[in-house]
C-alpha positions in Angstrom: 0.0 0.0 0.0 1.5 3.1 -1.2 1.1 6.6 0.7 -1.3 8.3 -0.9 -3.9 4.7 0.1 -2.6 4.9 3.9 -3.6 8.6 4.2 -7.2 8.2 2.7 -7.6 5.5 4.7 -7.3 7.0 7.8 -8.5 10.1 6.7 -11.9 7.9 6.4 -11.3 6.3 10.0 -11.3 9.9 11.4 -14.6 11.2 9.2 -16.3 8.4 10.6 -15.2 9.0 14.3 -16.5 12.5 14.1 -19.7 11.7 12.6 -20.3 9.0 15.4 -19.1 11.8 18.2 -21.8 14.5 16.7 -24.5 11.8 16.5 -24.4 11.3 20.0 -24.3 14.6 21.7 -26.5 16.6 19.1 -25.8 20.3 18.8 -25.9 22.9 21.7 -29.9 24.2 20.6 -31.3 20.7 20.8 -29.4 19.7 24.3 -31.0 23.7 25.9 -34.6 22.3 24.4 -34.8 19.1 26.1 -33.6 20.9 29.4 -36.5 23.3 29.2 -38.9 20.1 28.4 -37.8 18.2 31.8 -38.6 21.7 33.4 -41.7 22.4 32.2 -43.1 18.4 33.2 -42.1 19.3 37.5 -44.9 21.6 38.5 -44.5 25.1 40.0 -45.7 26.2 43.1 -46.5 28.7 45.8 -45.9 27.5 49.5 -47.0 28.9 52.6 -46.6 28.0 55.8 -49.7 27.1 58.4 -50.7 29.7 60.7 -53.1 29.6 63.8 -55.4 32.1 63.6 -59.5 33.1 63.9 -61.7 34.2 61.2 -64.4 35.8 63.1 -64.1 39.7 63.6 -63.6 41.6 66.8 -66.7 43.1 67.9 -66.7 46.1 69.3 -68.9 48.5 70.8 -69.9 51.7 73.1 -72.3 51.8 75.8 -72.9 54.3 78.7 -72.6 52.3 82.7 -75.9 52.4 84.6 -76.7 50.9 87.7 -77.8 47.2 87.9 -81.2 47.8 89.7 -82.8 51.6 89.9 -86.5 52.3 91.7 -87.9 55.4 92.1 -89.7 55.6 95.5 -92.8 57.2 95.5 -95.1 57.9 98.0 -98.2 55.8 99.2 -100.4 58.0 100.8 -101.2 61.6 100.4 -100.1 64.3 102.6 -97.7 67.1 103.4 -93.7 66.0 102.8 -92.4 67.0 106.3 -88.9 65.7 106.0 -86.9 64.1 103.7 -83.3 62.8 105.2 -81.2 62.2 102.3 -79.7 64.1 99.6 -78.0 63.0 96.0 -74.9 60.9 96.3 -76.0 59.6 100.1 -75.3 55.8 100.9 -78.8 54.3 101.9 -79.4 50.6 103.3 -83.0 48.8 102.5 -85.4 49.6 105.2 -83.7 52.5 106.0 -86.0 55.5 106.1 -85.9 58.5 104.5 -88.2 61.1 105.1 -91.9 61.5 106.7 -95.0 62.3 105.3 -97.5 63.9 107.5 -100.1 61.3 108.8 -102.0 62.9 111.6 -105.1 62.4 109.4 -104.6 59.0 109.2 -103.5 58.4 113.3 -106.8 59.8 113.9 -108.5 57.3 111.3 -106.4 54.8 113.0 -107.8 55.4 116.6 -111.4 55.4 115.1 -111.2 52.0 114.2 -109.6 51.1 117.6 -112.4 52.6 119.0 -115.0 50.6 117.2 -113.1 47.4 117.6 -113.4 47.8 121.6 -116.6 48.4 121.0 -117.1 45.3 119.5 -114.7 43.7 121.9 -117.6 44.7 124.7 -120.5 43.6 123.0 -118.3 40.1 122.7 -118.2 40.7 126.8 -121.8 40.9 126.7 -123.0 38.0 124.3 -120.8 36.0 125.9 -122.5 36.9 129.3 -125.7 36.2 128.3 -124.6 32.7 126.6 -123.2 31.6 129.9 -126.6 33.1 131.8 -129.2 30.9 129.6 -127.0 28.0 130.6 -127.3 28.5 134.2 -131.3 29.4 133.7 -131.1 25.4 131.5 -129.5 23.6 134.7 -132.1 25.7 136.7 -135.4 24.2 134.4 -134.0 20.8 134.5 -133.8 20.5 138.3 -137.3 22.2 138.2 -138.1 19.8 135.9 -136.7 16.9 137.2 -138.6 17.8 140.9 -142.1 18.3 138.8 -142.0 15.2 137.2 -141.2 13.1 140.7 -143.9 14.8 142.1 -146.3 14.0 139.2 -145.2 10.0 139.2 -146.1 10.3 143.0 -149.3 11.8 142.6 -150.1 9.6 139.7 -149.2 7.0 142.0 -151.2 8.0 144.3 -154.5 8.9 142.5 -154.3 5.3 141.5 -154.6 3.8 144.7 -157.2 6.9 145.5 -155.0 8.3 148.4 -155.2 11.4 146.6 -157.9 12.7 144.0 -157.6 12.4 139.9 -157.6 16.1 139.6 -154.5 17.0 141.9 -152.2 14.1 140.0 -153.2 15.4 136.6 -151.8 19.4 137.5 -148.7 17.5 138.7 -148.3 16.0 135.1 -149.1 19.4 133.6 -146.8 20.6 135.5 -144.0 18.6 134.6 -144.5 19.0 130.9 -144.3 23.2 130.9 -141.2 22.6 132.9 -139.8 20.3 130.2 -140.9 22.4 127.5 -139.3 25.8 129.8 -136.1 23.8 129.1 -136.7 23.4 125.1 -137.0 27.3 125.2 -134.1 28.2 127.0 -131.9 25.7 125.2 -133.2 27.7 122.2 -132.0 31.1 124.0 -128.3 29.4 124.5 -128.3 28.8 120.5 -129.2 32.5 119.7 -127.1 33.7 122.0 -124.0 31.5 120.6 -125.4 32.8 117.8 -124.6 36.7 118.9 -121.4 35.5 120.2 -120.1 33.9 116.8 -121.5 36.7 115.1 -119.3 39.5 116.9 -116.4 37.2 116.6 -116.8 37.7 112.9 -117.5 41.3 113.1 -114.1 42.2 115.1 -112.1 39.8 112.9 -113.6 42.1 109.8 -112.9 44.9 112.1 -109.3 44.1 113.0 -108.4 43.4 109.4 -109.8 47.4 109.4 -107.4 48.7 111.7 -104.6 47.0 109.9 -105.1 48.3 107.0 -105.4 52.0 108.4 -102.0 50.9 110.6 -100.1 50.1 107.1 -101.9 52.7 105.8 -100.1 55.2 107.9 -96.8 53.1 108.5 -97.0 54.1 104.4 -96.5 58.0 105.7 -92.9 56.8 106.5 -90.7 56.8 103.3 -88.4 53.7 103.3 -85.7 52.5 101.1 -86.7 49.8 99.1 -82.7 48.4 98.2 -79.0 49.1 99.5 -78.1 51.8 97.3 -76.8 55.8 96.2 -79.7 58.2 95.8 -79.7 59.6 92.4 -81.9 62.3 92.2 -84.5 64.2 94.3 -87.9 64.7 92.9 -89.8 66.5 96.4 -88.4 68.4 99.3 -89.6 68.8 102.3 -93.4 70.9 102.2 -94.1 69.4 99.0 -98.3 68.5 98.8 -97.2 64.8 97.7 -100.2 62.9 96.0 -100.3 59.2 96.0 -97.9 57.5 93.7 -95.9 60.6 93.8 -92.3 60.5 93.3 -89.9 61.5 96.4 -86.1 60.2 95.0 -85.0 57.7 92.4 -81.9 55.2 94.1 -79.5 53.2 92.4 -77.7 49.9 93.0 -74.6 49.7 92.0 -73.3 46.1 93.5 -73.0 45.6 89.8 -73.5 47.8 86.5 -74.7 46.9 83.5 -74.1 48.0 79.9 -76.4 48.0 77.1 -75.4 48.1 73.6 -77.1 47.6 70.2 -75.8 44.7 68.3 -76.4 44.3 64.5 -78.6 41.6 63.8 -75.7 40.0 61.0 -73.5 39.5 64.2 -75.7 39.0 67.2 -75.3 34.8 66.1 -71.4 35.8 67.4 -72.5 36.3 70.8 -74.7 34.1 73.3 -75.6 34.3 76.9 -73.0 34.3 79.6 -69.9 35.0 76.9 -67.2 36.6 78.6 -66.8 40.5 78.1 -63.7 43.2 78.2 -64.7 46.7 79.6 -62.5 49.7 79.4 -63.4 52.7 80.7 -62.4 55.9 80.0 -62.5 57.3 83.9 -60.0 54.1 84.2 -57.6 53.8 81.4 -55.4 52.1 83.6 -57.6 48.9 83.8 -59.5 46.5 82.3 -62.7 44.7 83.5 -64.3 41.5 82.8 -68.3 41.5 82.3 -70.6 38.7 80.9 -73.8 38.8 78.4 -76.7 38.8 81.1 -79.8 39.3 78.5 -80.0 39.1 75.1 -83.0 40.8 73.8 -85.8 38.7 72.2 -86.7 42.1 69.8 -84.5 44.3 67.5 -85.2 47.6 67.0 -87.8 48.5 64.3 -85.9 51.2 62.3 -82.1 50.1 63.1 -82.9 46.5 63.2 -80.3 46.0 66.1 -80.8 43.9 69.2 -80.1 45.5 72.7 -77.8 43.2 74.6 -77.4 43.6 78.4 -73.7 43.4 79.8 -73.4 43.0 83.5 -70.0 44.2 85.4 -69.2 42.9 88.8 -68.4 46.2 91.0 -68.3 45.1 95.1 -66.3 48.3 95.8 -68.7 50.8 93.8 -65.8 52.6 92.2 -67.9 52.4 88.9 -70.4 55.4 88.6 -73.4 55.5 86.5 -73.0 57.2 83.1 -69.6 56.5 82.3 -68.3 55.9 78.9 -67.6 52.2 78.3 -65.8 50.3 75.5 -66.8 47.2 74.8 -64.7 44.4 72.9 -66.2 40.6 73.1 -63.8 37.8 73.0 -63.7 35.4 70.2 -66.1 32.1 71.0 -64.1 30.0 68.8 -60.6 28.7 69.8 -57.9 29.5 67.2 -57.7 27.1 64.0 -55.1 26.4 60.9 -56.4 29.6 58.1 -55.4 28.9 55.1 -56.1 30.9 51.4 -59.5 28.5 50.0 -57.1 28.4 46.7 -55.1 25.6 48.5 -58.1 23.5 48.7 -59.0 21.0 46.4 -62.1 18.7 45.8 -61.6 15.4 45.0 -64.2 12.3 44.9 -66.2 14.7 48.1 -63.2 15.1 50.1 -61.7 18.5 50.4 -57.8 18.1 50.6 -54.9 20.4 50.9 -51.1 19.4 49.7 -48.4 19.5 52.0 -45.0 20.0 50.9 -42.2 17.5 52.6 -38.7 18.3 51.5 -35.1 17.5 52.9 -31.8 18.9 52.0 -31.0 15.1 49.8 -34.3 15.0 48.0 -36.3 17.5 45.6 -39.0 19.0 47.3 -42.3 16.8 47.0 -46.0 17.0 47.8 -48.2 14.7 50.3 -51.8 14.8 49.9 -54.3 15.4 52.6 -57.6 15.2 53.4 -58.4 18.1 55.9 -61.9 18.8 57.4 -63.0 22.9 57.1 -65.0 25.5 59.3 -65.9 28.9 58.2 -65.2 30.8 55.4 -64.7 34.6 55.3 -62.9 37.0 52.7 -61.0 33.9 50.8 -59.6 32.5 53.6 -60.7 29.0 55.1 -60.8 28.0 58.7 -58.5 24.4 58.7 -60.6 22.1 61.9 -58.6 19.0 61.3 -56.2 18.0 58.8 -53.2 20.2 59.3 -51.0 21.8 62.1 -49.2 25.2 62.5 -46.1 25.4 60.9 -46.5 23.2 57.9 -45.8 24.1 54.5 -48.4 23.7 52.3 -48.8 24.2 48.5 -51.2 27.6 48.5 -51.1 27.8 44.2 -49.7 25.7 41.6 -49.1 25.7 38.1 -51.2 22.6 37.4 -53.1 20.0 38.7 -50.4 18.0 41.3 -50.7 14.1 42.4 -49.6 12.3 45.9 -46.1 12.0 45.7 -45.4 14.2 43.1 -42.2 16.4 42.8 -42.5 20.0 42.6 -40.3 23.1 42.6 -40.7 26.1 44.6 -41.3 29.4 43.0 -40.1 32.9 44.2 -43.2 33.6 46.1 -42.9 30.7 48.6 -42.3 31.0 52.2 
């Protein structure tokens, strides 16, 4: 083989080498293009992480303190105001009293009725006497009686055997029978009489139930406190003509206050009897006090359409006036839950599940399917009950559909 052969034939060799070598890696456009297509096959997506949190608003609200029990005491009988004891702001205890109406009209209406009750009580004395009399004038007819009937069965006897004559033993027998009937009459009397006795009994019964009524009737001219209390305002002074049912002072209990606010009607289902309560008030910015729904209110306003709801503050050392300006902020009913956005839910076959995304620093970051169970819903966020647990990440958007398992990569946006 001369030269010129040898140097085609490896001239050949090396062609074919070359076209072997650029066969197999393909030019630098086609290697970028099948990078891109392994790229675009993971899918993209937005993680967040699990946060606790509540979905129900804070409700607040402004309300003016009053006192939890307030009676204005008016007066029960009519009559001249001579005194009145107290004055606005005094401490008062129930029973206590506080001023004096006058009642000289009605001590002397009171005495009347004494007098006609011992009156009564006398004629009692009387039919009572003359009860016990017809009983003694009975025993007296019956011995009577008893000695007029011996002595008719003894003339009787005697007529019989003619020791005596017919005429005589026949008076006897007469005798004895108006004696017996004397005693028929004056058991009668006893029954009247008994009579006259219960009947006065019932008269000064009627009579005493009189008298009581004039006695409370002027025990009324004395003005007592009906509660432990502050007096609030006066409405008579002293002089005053005060008419039945007029009012003398209004008095205020303030063991506890109260605070009544509207509440819309689209959040009273937020709040329920006995829910805890924060207070501030402004004459206290220093502190903070806890109160509880007493009284929900069965009827909303007509025009507003809110319901009044009744707040009652504990307040044993009274340092909480009537009128003060109260803020009112009701806690949250519901304990805190997982909120997530509702785009990182997903329904499949009726289950609603959420992807969590599970990575280490060895593997590419992947995603684990779960089933979670949801509570409310509010402003495109969803309330998480059961499912998943602060701190997780989980996928909140992604670029397409994803499967259990399935690797993923993390965009930009991701926490």
């Amino acid at each position: 083989m001369n030269a010129t052969t040898s140097f085609k034939v490896k001239l050949s060799h090396l062609l074919t080498i070359i076209v072997v070598s650029l066969a197999g890696c393909g030019t630098p456009s086609e290697q970028s293009s099948s990078t891109v297509s392994q790229r675009n096959t993971i899918a993209a997506v937005d993680v967040a992480i699990a946060k606790a949190g509540n979905l129900s608003p804070k409700l607040d609200y402004t309300g003016s303190t009053r006192p939890i029990k307030e009676v204005s005491v008016r007066s029960q009988v009519e009559g001249r105001l001579l005194n009145l004891n107290v004055d606005i702001g005094d401490q008062v205890r129930r029973g206590q009293q506080l001023g004096q109406v006058d009642d000289r009209i009605l001590a002397t209406q009171v005495l009347e009725q004494q007098a006609q009750l011992a009156a009564l009580d006398a004629e009692l004395s009387r039919a009572r006497i003359e009860v016990n009399n017809a009983r003694i004038e009975v025993e007296r007819l019956k011995i009577e009686y008893q000695q007029a009937k011996n002595d008719a069965d003894r003339f009787t006897l005697l007529a019989k055997e003619g020791a005596v004559p017919k005429q005589q033993a026949e008076v006897a027998v007469t005798t004895a029978q108006l004696a017996q009937k004397e005693i028929l009459s004056a058991q009668e009397e006893i029954r009247i009489a008994e009579k006259a006795v219960a009947n006065t009994l019932g008269r000064i019964a009627a009579q005493k139930s009189v008298l009581a009524q004039e006695k409370q009737r002027q025990a009324y001219a004395q003005i007592i406190s009906p509660l432990t209390g502050v007096v609030l305002e006066k409405l008579s002074q002293p002089g005053d003509l005060i008419t039945t049912g007029g009012e003398i002072v209004r008095i205020g209990d303030f063991s506890q206050v109260k605070v009544i606010i509207p509440v819309s009607e689209l959040e009273l289902a937020q709040i329920r009897v006995g829910q805890p309560v924060s207070i501030k008030l402004d004459a206290f910015p220093q502190q903070t006090f806890t109160g509880y729904v007493s009284r929900i209110s069965p009827v909303a306003q007509s025009i507003t359409r809110n319901v009044p709801i009744e707040i009652i503050i504990d307040n044993p050392d009274t340092q909480i006036n009537g009128g003060l300006l109260a803020r009112v902020s009701f806690q949250n009913n519901n304990s805190k839950q997982v909120i997530v956005p509702e785009s990182a839910l997903i329904e499949e076959n009726g289950k609603t599940v959420i992807y969590v995304v599970r990575a280490t620093e060895q593997e590419a970051p992947q995603v684990t399917q779960q089933v979670v169970q949801v509570g409310q819903r509010n402003n495109g966020k969803v309330e998480i009950i059961e499912g998943i647990q602060p701190g997780e990440r989980f996928v909140a958007k992604s670029s397409k559909p994803l499967k259990d398992g399935e690797q993923v990569r993390l965009s930009i946006l991701s926490e």
